[in-house]
N, C-alpha and C positions, 0 to 999 in steps of 0.2 A: 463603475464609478462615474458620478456623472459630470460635466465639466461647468464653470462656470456660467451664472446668467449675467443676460445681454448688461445689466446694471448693477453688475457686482456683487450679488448677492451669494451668500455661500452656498456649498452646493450641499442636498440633503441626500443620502446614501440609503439608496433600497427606499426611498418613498416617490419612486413613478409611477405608480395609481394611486395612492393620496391627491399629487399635484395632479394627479388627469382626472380624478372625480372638482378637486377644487378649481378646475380650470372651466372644466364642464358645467358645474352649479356658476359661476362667474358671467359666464357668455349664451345660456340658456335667454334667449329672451322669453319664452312663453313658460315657466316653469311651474312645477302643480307644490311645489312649497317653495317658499321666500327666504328661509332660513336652514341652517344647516348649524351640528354641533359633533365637534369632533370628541368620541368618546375614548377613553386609556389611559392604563395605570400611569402613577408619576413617573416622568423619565422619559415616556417615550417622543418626545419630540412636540408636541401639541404645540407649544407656545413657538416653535421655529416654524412648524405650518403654519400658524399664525402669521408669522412675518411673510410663507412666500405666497399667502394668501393676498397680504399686502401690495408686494409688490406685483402680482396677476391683475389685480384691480388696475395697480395703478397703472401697467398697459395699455389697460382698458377703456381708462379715462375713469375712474369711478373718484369720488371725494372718498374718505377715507376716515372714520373717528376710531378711537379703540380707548377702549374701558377695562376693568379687569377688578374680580371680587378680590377683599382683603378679611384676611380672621380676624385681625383685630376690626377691621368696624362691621361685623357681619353683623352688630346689635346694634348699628347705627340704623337708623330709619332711610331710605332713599338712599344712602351714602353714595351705591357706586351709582344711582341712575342719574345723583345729582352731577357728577362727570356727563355724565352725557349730555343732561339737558344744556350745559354750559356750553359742550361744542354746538350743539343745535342752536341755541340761540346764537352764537357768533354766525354762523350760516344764516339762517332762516330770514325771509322776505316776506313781507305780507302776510304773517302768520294770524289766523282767525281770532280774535280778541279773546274769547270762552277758550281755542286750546293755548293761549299766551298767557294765559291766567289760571288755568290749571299748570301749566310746566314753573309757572310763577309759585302757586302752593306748595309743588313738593319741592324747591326749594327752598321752604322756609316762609313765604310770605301769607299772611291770614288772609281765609276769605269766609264773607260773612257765613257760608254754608260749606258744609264738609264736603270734599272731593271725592265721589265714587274709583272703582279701580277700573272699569269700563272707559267714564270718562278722562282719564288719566292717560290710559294705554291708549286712546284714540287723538288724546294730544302728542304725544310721543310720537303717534305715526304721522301725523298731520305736520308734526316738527320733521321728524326726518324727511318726509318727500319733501318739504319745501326747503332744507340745507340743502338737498340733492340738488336744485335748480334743474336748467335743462339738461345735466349730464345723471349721472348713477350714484351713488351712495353705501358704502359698507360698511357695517359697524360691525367691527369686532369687540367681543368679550373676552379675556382669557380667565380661565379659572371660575364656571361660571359654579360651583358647586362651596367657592364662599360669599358668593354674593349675600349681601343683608337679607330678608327675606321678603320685604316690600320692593325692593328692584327685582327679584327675581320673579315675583308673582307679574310687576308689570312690563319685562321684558320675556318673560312667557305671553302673555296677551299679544303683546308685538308682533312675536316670531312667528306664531301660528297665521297672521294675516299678513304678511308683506309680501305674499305670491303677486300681487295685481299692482302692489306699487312701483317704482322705480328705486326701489334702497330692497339693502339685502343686511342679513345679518351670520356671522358665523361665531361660534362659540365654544371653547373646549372646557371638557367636564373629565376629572376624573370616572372610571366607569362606575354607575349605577349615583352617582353621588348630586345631580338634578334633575329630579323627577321632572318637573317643570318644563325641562326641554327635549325629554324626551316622547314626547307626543304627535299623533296625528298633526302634519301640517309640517313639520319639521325635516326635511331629512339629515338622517345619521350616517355617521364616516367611522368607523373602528379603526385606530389606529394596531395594530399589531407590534409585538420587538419584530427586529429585524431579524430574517432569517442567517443562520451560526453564517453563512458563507460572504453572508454582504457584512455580519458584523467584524467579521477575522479583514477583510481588507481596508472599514474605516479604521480599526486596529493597527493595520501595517500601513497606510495611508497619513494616518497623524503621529504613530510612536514607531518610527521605522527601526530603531535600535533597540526598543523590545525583546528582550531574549525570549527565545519559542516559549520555555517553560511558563514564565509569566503571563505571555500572550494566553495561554490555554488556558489558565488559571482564569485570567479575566473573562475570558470568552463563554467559561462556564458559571461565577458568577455573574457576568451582568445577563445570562440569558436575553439578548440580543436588545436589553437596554441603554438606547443612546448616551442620555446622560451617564449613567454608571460607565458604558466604554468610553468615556472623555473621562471620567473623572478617575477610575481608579489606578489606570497606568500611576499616577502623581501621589497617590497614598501608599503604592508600595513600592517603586521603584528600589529602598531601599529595606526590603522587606525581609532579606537575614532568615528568607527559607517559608515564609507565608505564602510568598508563589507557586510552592512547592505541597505544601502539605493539604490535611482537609481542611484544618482552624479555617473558621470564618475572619476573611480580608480585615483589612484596618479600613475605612469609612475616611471621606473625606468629610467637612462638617457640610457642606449642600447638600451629600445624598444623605449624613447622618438625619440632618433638618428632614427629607421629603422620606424616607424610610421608617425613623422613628418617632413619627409625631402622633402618632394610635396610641403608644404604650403606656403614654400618661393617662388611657383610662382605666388602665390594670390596677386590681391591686398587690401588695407586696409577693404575695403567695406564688399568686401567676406569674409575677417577672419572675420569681426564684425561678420555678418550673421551667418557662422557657430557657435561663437561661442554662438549664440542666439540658434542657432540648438540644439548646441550641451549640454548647460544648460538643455533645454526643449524639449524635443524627441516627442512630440507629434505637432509641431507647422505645420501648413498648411504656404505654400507660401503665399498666400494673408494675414495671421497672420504676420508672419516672414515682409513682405513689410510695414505694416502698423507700426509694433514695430520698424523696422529699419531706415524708413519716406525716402525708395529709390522709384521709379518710376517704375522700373520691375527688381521682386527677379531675378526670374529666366534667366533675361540676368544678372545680376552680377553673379549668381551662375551658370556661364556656365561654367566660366574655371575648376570651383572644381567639374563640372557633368564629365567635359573631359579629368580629371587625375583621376576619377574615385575612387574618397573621396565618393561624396555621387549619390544618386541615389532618380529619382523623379519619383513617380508613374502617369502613361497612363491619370490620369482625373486629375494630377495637386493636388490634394489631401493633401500629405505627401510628406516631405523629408528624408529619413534616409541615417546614415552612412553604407559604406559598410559595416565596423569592429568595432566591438564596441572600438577597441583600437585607432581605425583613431579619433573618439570621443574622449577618452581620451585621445589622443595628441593635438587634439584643444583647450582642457581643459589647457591642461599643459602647454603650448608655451603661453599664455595669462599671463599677471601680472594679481595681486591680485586686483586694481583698476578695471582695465576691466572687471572683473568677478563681482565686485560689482554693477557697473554700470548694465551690462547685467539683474540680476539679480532683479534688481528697475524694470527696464526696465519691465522684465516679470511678475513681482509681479501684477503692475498696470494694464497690460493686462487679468491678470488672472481673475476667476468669484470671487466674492466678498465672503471670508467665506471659501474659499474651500482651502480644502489640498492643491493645489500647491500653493494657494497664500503664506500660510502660510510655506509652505517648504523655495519657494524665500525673502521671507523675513526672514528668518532664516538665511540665506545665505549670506545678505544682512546685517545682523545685527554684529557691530562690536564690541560692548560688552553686558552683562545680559544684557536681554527685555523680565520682566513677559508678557506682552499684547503676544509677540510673543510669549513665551514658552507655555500661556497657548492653544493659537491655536495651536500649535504644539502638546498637551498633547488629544488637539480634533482629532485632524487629527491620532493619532495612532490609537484611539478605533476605527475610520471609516476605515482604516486599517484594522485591527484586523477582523472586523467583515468580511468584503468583499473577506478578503482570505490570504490578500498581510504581509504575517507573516513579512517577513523580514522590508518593510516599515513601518512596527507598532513598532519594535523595535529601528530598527535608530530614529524616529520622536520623541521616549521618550526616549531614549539617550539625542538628542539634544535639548531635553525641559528642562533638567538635569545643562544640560552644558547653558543653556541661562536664569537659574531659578537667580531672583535677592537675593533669602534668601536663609539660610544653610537649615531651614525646606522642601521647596518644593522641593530644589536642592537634598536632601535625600531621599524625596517621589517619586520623579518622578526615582530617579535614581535605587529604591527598586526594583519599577514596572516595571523598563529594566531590570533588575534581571529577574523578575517573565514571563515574557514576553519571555525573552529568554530562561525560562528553558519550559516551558510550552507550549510554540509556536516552536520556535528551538529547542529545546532540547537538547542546552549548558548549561549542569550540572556545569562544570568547569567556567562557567562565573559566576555563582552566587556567590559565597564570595567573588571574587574579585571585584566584580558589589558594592557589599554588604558595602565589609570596603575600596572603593574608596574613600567615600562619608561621611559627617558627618551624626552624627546620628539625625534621622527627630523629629521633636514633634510628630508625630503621626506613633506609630510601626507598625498599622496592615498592611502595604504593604512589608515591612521589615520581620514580619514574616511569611505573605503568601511565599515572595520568598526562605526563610531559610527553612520550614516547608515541602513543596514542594522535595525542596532539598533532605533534609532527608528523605524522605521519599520515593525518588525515586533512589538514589541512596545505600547507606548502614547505614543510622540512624535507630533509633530503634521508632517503633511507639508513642510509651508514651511520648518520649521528642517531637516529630511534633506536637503530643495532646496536650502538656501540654503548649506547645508556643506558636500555634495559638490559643487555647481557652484563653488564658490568653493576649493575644493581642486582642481579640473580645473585651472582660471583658472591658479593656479601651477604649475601641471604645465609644466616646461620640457623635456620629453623629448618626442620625435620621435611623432606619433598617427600610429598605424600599427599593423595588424589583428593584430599576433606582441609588440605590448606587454600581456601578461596581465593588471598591475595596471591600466592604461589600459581594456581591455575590461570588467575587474568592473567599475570605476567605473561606465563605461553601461550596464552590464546592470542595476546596480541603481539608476541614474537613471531609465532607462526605467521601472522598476519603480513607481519614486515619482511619475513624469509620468501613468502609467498611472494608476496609483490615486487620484490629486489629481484626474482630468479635470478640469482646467481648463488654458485654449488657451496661457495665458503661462507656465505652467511649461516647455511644450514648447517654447519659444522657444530659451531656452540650451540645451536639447538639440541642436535645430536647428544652431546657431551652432557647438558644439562638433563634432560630428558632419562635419560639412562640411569639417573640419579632417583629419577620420581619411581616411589612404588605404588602400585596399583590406579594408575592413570587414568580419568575418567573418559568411559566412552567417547564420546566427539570430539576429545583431544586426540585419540588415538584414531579415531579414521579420518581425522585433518591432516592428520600426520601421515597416513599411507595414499590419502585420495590429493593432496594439496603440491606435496613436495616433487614426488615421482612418480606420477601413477602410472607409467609407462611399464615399471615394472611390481609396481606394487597395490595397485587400484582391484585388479583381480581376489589379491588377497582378503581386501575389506569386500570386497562384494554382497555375501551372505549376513554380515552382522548388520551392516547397511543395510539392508532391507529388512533386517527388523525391526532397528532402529528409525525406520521410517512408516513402517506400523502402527509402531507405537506413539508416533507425532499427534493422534487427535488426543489424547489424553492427556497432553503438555500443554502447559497455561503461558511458559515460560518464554518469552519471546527471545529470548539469547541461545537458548538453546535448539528451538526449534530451525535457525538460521544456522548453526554452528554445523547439526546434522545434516540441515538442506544443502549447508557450501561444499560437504562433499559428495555431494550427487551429483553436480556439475559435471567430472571430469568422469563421473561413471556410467552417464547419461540415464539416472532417477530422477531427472527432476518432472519426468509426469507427475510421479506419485506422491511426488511432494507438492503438488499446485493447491489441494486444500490449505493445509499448512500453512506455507505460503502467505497466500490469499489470506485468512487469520490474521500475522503478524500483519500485514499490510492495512488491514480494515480498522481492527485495532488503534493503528499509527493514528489513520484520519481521526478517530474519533476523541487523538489526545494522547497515546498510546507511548511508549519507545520507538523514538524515529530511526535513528541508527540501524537498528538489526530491522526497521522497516527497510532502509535503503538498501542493504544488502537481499530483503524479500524480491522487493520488486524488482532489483535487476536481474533476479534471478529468472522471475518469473518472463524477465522478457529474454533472456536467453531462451528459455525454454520453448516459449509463442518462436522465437527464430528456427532451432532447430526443427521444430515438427511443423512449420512453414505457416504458422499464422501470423504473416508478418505486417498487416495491421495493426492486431490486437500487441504482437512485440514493441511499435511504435508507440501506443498511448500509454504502455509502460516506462518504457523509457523515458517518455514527456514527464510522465509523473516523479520519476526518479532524477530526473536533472533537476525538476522544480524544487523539490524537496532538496538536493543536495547544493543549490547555488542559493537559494534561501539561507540553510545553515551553513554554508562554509565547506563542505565536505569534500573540497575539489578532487580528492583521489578517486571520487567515486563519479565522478565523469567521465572516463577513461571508460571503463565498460560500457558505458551507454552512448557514446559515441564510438565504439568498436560495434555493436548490433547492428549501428544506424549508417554507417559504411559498409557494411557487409552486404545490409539489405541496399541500399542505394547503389554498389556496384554488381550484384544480381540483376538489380532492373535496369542499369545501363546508364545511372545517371552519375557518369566518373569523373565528373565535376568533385559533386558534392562528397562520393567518396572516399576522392584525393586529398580535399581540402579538414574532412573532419581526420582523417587517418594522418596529415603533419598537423593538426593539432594537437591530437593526441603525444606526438610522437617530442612538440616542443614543450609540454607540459613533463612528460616524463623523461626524458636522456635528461634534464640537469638536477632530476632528482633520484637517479638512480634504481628509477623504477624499470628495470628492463625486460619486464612479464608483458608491460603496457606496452614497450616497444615490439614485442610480439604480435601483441593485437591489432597494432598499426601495421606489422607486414602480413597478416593473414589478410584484412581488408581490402590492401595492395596486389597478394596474390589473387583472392579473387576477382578483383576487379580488370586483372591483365587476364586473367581465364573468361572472362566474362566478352571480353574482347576481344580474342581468339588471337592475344600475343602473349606464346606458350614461350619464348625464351626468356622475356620479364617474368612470365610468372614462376618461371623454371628458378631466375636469377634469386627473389622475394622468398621462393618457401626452400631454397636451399638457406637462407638467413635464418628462420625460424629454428633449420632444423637440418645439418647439413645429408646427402645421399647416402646410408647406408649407417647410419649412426644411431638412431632414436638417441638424442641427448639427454643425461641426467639431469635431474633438474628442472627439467623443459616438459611442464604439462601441457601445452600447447603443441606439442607433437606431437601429441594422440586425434590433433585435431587436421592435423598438415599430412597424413599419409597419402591420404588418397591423390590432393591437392600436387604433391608433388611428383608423385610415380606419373601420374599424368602430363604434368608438365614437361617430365622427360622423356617418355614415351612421345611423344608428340612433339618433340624434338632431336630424334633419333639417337638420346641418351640412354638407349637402353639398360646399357651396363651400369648404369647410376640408379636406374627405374629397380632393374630383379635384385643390386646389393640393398635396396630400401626397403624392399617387400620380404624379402627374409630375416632381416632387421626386424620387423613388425611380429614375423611366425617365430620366430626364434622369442621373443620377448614377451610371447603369449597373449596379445594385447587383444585380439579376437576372445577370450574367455570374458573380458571385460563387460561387454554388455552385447547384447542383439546389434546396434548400430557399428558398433567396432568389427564385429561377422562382416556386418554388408558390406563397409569398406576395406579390410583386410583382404577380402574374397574377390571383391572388384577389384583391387587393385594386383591382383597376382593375374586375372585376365587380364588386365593391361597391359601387366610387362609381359605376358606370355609365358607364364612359369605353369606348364600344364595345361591342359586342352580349355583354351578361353571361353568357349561357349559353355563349357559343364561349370567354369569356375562362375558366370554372369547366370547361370539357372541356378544355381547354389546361394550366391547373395542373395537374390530376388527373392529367394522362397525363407530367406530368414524370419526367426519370428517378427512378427510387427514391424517388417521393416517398412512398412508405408506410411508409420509414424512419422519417419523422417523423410518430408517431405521434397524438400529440394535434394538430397542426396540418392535419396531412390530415384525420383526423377535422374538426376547424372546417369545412374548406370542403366538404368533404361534406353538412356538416349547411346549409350556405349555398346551397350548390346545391342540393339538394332543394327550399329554401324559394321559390330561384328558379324550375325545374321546375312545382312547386305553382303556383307566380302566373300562371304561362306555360299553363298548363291539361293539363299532360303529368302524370297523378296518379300513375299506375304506375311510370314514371321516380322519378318523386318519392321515394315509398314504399322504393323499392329503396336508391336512395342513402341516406335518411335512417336507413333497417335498417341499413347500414355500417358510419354512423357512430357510429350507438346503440352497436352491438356494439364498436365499436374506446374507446368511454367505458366499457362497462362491464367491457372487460378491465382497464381502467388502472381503477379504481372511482371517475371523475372524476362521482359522483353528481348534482351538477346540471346536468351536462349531456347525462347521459343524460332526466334529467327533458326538460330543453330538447328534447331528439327526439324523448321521447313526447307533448310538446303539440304539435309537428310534423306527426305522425302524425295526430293528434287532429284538425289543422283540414284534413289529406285527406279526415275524413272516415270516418276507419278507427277505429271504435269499438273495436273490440278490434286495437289492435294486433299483437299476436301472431296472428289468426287467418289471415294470407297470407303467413307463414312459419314453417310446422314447425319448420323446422331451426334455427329462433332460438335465441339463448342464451338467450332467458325460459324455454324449457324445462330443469327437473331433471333432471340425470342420474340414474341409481337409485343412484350413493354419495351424489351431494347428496340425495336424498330421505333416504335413511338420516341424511343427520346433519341436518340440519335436523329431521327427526324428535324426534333423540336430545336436541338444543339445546331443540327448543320444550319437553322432559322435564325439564330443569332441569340439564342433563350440563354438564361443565366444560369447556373445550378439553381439556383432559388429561384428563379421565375419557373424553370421546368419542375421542380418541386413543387410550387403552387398547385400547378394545373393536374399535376395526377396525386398531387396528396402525396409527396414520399418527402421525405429531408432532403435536403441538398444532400447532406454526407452518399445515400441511400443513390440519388443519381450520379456523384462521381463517382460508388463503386462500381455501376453498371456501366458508366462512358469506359472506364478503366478497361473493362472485359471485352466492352465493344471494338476500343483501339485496336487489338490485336486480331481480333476477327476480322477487319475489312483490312488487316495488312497497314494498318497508319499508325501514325505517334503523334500527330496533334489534333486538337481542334477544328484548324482550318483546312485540311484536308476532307472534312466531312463530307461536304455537299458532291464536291467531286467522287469521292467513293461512293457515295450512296447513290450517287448517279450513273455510275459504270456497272454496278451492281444489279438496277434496276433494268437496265439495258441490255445485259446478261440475262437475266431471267424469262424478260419479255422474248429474247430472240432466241433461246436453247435451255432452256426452263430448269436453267443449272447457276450456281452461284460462281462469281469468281474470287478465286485463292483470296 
């Protein structure tokens, strides 16, 4: 965004090379053309460049005229030049008698002999350098493509020669639409729309209360057209579901004026056509002929291919509009008959059953029609599932609005509630959704949508619990796995039993559940991966991994999230990173955000656990942006649990402290006490991190007390190792082996590969069998080097075992491992933690019996590290070797640890003891 100028002018959004080419033709004193014409469709800002062209001059010191063609006197003779010559004559001094008496002509006045168009343009310029006086001159034109045609012939003459003068001229032209100024001697400025990313922020910039849905809606009609993103937030603000669906927008009357002003050279035929086009965006010519009953589309649709409305594809195929607003202006220029007609019309061509039938007869429909509402109520779920969030909500909107009873009219209107908070993830639309509408006979969709609500924005768990179980309770319809409002309800009960962890919420789950027959897949391994997987995560195992399989073939973004949430605690979410990745790309592109936020946090657990902790970070940036944007404050909590985890790995227990009682004052007064877990895992690591083992001892006995695995408590599948270590290394033994049999007894090792590595570490720990065989047995688990920071642990654990056992070489080896695997992740104290390791081997210089360590500089890190300890900036030292800034803080990163420092300023001195080291025993120091 860019900020105000020096003299108040507004500020222009994504046009910083616009204003740096018009600043640059402005201040050019020696320039090879005199004039300049900004060319681009209506809308895109021209005539507001126009104005900062103005004010650029007027910096500058230039005088300043401006002119501008009108349609109505474009059959006037001189009309617009006779503006000009008027300000020129109020200026002009001494002007040559012959060009004072030609600028006299084309105003009006006789002279004995006719005025050539040579000598006319050479009075005109003779006029402006002398208004110019001693300073500069710029004449603006806007709009130069309705100029008359005798001003534009001799402001074409003009522009071509005002290189050598002192006046300059700029002028905006629709594209292609004045030949005249597009010529040798001119140069040209293409104005472009704005890229989608500059247009979504002057969107959240001037309509901050914008609900996403709309937002996307606009951001996809105006295709990055200025005007159109000013103007159409205020045409549909109250738009009762047009934000939502494909219908072409409502038109304010400015963009109707600069959109529809071609169509008037149509005739009857071709507006029908288009406006058959433009109802139904997918219609083939040979369709579009047969529904219209003409003889050849494509010769009626020749005039609107050759004004350049629409455009027909090489095989005859498709027609589309250039701009999706050219379509919304066909839309709008049409009476309300027309449109219904159109609408029969395409109904009956459409395939029988199907969504667009049932859209066009909605459309068609002039007041309630169950038959239609309920096809309309069908066509959302096929929506829904295929991807298309926003047409699943419009379609039960308008099943709402075409319901003939107050009950269904209530029910359908719940489920655009819930649809929209759950698919778009307009929190704000639900109570208004909610008390638009009368109250239905039947509440469970009413309070799926309320429950949800609360639950995702700041209600407290108990009252979501206590309104959806007690809306199930009435539920008198058949549970059974193909009742859809029956399934949301438990998907988002589970939701709330999940995030409350506590044992009696899941009670009435239980109860109800046992009710449902034939429960669908991802209810049912939510239901063994979500509640207790401690002892029941094992059992989904195998169908989970089919079901995760079979994810590239799902379109469905609710689903694909449902299956992905229980791979979490089974540790699949490798294999779910495409997937994933999908919902997530999707979202950006306009998608369902909701089951986006739940991707991406997923996605950044995942980057956590297998140590890309980075890449974990700019997930979670994108996942808090996303959820403090919509309201979704529950879903901060896990992203501020990764982001403490990783911060008290690297040692920075500030900031780990501070996000884990945030976390912790966000959820205790709402009952969320899964979240309060996640704030004492952060806690325990960050006291493990800091080698004070009785806090961390105090923190993961909270999680999860010694010797219990808690029901209820999936987060204890995550605290074994965490704690048997704590206690071990606080001479709790007997708390450490009652934990680790807890864990064998409960089978939680069959779980997954990483559950082996720590189940098996942690019985070395506490000594339950010969610890070296139990540390070569983890280590050699499948893939256990996926899991990066944890393998590292027992690496660094087994050396220490190794060491006590009197094997020092072994030792040595392992503990290098996992040094190296701390200092790729820059988990700083516990790379420390392996160089006092190392230290009590025995090995004074730890780096001297491995080369190949990463303590050694590469010759780019010598070079920046150089350039740093010089006082260079990331981006200054970027500059000089061509890398990003990002690219040299990941290498200073690496570099820290290798010279043994933790700042910046320490540089010069390291790399100076270093260098003095090498010079005098051609070895590095620690």
């Amino acid at each position: 965004m860019m900020s105000p100028t020096s003299d108040g002018r507004s500020p222009l959004f994504g046009r910083e090379h616009e204003i740096a080419a018009l600043t640059a033709f402005l201040t050019n004193e020696h320039p090879e053309a005199g004039a300049m014409t900004l060319f681009g469709e209506a809308g895109l800002g021209k005539s507001a460049l126009l104005d900062e062209a103005a004010g650029i001059a007027a910096d500058h010191r230039y005088r300043v005229i401006r002119a501008a063609g009108i349609e109505a006197e474009s059959d006037m003779g001189f009309a617009a030049l006779t503006t000009i010559i008027r300000a020129v004559r109020r200026r002009a001094r001494n002007l040559d008698p012959r060009h004072a008496a030609a600028l006299e002509a084309a105003m009006g006045v006789p002279l004995p002999d006719p005025i050539g168009l040579h000598a006319l343009g050479d009075a005109v310029l003779a006029g402006l350098e002398s208004a110019a006086g001693a300073a500069k001159l710029l004449l603006l034109v806007d709009d130069l493509s309705a100029l008359d045609p005798s001003s534009a012939a001799v402001l074409g003459y003009v522009a071509r020669r005002l290189a050598d003068t002192n006046a300059r001229l700029i002028g905006a032209s629709r594209t292609d639409e004045a030949p005249l100024f597009d010529q040798p001697g001119i140069d040209t400025l293409r104005v472009h729309p704005l890229p989608r990313a500059t247009a979504e922020t002057l969107l959240v910039t001037r309509f901050p209360q914008l609900p996403r849905r709309v937002r996307q809606r606009v951001l996809d009609q105006a295709e990055g057209n200025p005007l159109a993103l000013l103007e159409l937030p205020a045409a549909i603000r109250d738009d009762n579901g047009h934000g939502l669906s494909g219908d072409a927008l409502p038109l304010t009357p400015r963009l109707q004026s600069v959109f529809a002003r071609r169509l008037d050279a149509l005739s009857p035929t071709a507006r029908e056509m288009l406006l058959l086009c433009a109802l139904e965006p997918h219609l083939s010519p040979a369709t579009l002929q047969r529904i219209a009953h003409v003889d050849d589309a494509l010769m009626d649709l020749a005039p609107a291919e050759a004004l350049d409305l629409i455009e027909i594809d090489a095989g005859f195929l498709s027609i589309g509009f250039r701009h999706p607003l050219i379509r919304a202006a066909v839309v709008g220029s049409s009476t309300a008959s027309d449109r219904r007609l159109a609408h029969l019309k395409l109904a009956d061509a459409a395939e029988h059953e199907s969504s667009a039938q049932a859209w066009h007869l909605a459309h068609a429909a002039i007041g309630p029609d169950e038959l239609v509402a309920a096809r309309l109520e069908r066509a959302s779920g096929i929506s829904a599932r295929r991807g298309d969030v926003h047409g699943a909500v419009a379609a039960m909107i308008r099943a709402a609005d075409l319901s003939e009873d107050q009950a269904n009219r209530g029910r359908r209107m719940a489920a655009a509630a819930y649809l929209s908070a759950s698919l778009l993830g307009d929190l704000d639309d639900v109570p208004r959704m909610l008390v638009s509408q009368p109250s239905s006979d039947e509440p469970l969709v009413a309070a799926i949508a309320a429950s949800y609500h609360l639950l995702s924005a700041a209600g407290h768990i108990d009252i979501a619990h206590r309104l959806l179980v007690t809306a199930i309770e009435m539920t008198d319809e058949e549970f059974t796995g193909t009742n859809g409002t029956l399934l949301e309800a438990f998907y988002t009960l589970i939701r709330i039993c999940h995030f409350g962890g506590k044992a009696h919420l899941w009670d009435d789950f239980d109860v109800h559940l046992a009710r449902m027959t034939d429960p669908p897949l991802e209810l049912r391994l939510q239901a063994l991966t979500l509640r207790d997987p401690v002892r029941t995560a094992a059992e989904a195992a195998g169908t989970l991994d089919n079901a995760i399989e079979g994810l590239p073939r799902s379109h469905d973004p609710l689903y694909i999230t449902r299956v992905c949430l229980s791979a979490g605690y089974t540790d699949r979410l490798p294999a779910c990173r495409p997937a994933l990745t999908r919902v997530v790309d999707a979202a950006r592109a306009g998608g369902a955000l909701p089951p986006a936020l739940d991707a991406v946090f997923q996605l950044g657990i995942d980057a956590f656990l297998t140590g890309s902790w980075d890449e974990a970070d700019l997930f979670i940036e994108d996942g808090l942006r996303w959820s403090h944007r919509n309201g979704f404050r529950l879903l901060d909590s896990p992203g501020n649990w990764i982001r403490a985890c990783i911060a008290a790995a690297r040692g920075d227990y500030d900031t780990a402290t501070q996000l884990a009682a945030r976390i912790r004052r966000w959820a205790t007064p709402r009952g969320a006490h899964a979240f309060v877990r996640y704030a004492l895992h952060a806690d325990t690591l960050c006291a493990l991190s800091n080698g004070d083992y009785d806090l961390a001892f105090t923190y993961a006995s909270a999680i999860d007390k010694p010797g219990e695995l808690a029901r209820n408590v999936p987060h204890a599948l995550w605290n074994v190792l965490d704690l048997v270590e704590a206690a071990a290394r606080t001479g709790r033994h007997t708390e450490a082996r009652a934990h680790v049999r807890a864990a064998v007894d409960a089978h939680i090792a069959d779980i997954s590969p990483r559950m082996t590595l720590l189940v098996t570490a942690a019985q070395a720990l506490a000594r339950i069998g010969d610890p070296l065989v139990h540390y070569r047995a983890a280590l050699q688990t499948e893939d256990a080097d996926i899991w990066a920071f944890e393998t590292a642990r027992v690496r660094l654990l087994y050396g220490r075992e190794l060491h006590r056992t009197g094997r020092i070489t072994e030792s040595r080896s392992e503990i290098h491992k996992a040094m190296n695997r701390f200092a790729d992740m820059r988990a700083e104290p516990w790379v420390a933690k392996a160089r006092r390791e190392l230290a009590r081997t025995g090995l004074r210089d730890p780096q001297q019996e491995r080369p190949e360590a990463s303590d050694t500089l590469t010759p780019q890190q010598t070079v920046i590290a150089d350039l740093a300890a010089s006082g260079l900036t990331n981006k200054e030292i970027g500059e000089q070797l061509h890398l990003s800034p990002r690219t040299v803080s990941t290498h200073l990163y690496q570099i820290f640890p290798k010279l043994n420092i933790t700042t910046r300023a320490a540089l010069r001195d390291a790399l100076s003891t270093r260098s003095g080291s090498e010079t005098s025993t051609g070895e590095e120091n620690p």
